[in-house]
matplotlib code that plots the C-alpha trace (Angstrom):
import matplotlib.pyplot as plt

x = [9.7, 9.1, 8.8, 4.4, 4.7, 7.1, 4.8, 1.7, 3.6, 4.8, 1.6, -0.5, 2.3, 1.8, -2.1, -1.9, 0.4, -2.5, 0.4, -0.4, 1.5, 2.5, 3.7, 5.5, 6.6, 7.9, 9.0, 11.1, 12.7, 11.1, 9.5, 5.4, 5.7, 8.4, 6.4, 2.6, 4.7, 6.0, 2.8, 1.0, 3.7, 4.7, 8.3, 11.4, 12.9, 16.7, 17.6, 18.3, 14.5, 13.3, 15.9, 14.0, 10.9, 11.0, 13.1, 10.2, 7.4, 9.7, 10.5, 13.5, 14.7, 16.7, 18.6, 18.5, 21.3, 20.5, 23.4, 22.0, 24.2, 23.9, 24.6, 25.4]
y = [14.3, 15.4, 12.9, 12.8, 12.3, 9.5, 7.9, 8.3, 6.1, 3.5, 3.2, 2.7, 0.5, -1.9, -1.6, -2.5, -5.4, -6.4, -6.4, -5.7, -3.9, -6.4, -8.3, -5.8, -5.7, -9.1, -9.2, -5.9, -6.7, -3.3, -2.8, -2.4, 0.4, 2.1, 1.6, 2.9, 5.8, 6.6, 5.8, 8.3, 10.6, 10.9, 8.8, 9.9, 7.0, 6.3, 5.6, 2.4, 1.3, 3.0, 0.7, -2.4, -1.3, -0.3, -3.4, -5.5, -3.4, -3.9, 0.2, 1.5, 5.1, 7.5, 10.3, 13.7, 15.9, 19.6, 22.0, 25.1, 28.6, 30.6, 34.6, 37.1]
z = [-7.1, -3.6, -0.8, -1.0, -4.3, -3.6, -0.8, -2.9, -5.7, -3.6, -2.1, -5.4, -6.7, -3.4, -3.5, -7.8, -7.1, -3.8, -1.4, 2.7, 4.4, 6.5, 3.6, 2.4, 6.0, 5.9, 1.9, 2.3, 6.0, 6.9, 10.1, 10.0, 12.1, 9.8, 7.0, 8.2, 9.2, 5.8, 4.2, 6.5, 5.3, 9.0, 8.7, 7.0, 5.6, 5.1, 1.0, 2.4, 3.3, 0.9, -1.6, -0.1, -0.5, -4.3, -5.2, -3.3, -5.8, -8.9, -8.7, -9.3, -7.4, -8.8, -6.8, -8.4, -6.9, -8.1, -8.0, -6.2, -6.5, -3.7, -4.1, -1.4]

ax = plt.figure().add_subplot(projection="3d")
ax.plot(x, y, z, "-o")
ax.set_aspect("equal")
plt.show()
């Protein structure tokens, strides 16, 4: 999943469960200003915040690593 994929998710997730923002602000311990940013797709959040903010939503975030081979 790429990172607007993962925005537009959390964002329908908060708007289904009629959370603000600022409560998700205040539920998550996430700064307002972080969060607009990353729902305007304009912040890059640490896997930290966005740990707080799924658990807040009830989502759970799994961390694909992909093992790339490079040639020369």
């Amino acid at each position: 999943m790429h990172l607007s994929e993962l925005i537009k998710t959390i964002k329908e997730r908060r708007e289904a469960l009629q959370v603000t923002q600022e409560g998700l602000a205040e539920l998550s311990g996430v700064g307002l200003r972080t969060l607009k940013q990353f729902e305007s797709g304009k912040g890059n959040p640490t896997l930290s915040t966005l740990h707080k903010i799924s658990d807040v939503l009830g989502m759970e975030i799994c961390l694909k690593i992909k093992n790339v081979t490079h040639t020369k």
